[in-house]
C-alpha positions as CSV (number, residue, x, y, z in Angstrom):
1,X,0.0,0.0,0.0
2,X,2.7,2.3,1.0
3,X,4.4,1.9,-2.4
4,X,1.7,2.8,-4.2
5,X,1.3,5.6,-2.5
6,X,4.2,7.0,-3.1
7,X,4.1,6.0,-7.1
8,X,1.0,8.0,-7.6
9,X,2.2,10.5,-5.4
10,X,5.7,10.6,-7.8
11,X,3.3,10.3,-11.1
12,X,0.8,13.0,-9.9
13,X,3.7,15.6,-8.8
14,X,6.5,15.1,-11.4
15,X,4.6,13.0,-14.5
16,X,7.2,10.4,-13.1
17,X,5.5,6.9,-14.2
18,X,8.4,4.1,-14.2
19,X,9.8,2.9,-11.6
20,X,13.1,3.9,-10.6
21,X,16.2,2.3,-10.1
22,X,17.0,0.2,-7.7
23,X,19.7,-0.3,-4.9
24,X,22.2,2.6,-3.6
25,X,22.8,5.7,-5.6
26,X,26.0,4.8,-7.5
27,X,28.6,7.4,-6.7
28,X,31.5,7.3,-4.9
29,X,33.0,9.3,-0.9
30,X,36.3,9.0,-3.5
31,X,34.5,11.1,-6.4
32,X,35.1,14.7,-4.3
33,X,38.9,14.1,-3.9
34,X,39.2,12.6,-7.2
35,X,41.8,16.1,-8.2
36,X,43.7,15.7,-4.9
37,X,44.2,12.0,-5.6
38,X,45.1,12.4,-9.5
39,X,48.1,14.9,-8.3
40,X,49.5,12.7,-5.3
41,X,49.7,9.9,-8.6
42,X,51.3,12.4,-10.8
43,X,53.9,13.6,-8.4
44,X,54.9,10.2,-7.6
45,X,54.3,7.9,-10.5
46,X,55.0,5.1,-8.1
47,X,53.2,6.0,-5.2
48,X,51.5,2.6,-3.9
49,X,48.0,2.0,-2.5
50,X,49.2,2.1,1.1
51,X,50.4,5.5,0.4
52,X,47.6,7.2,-1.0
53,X,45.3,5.7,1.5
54,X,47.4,7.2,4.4
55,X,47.1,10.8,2.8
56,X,43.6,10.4,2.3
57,X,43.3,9.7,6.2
58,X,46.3,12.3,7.4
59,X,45.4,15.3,5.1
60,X,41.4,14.8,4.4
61,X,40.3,13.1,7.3
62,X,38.6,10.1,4.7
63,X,39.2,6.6,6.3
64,X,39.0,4.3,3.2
65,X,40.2,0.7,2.5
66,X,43.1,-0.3,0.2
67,X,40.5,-2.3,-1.7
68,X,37.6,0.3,-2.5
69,X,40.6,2.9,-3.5
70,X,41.9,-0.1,-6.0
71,X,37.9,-0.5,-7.1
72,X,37.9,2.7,-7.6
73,X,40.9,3.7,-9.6
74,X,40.6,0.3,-12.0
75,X,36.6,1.4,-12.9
76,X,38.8,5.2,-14.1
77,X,41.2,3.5,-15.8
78,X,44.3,3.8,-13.7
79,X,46.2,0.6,-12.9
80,X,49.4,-0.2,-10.7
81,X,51.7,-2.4,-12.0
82,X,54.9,-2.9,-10.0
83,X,58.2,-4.0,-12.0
84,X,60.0,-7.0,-10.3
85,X,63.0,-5.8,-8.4
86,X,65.2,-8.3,-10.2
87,X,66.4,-8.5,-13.3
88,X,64.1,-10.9,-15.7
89,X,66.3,-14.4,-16.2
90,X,67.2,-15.4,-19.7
91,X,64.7,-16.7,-22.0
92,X,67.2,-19.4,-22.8
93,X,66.2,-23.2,-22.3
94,X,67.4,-25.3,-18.8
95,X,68.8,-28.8,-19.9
């Protein structure tokens, strides 16, 4: 009854006759400091995750996990790829 309600209420007020989506608003607490984040990566090309989460706490007071920080910079396109702190062996066959 109460969703109802508020349909015709919607269609009566705004013309609004389908329903909406569902679930959470899609947005991100990471969407406001996207600038302050883009410049910490550009000043350090290889800043880690660690890093930019401890800023994000230290200088704007926005406790976030390593993992939603990661979610949120792959679904923008950024990745972190780490090169291996060895040389690469020989591609050379063992035998």
């Amino acid at each position: 009854m109460a969703t109802a309600m508020v349909w015709a209420r919607r269609a009566r007020q705004d013309g609004e006759y389908t329903a909406r989506r569902r679930g959470k608003p899609r947005g991100s607490r990471l969407d406001a400091h996207k600038a302050f984040i883009i410049a910490m990566i550009e000043a350090a090309k290889d800043i880690t995750l660690n890093v930019i989460v401890a800023r994000l706490k230290a200088e704007r007071a926005l406790a976030i996990e390593r993992s939603a920080l990661s979610t949120w910079l792959r679904s923008r396109g950024w990745t972190f790829k780490k090169s291996p702190p060895m040389r690469w062996s020989r591609s050379a066959r063992i035998s």
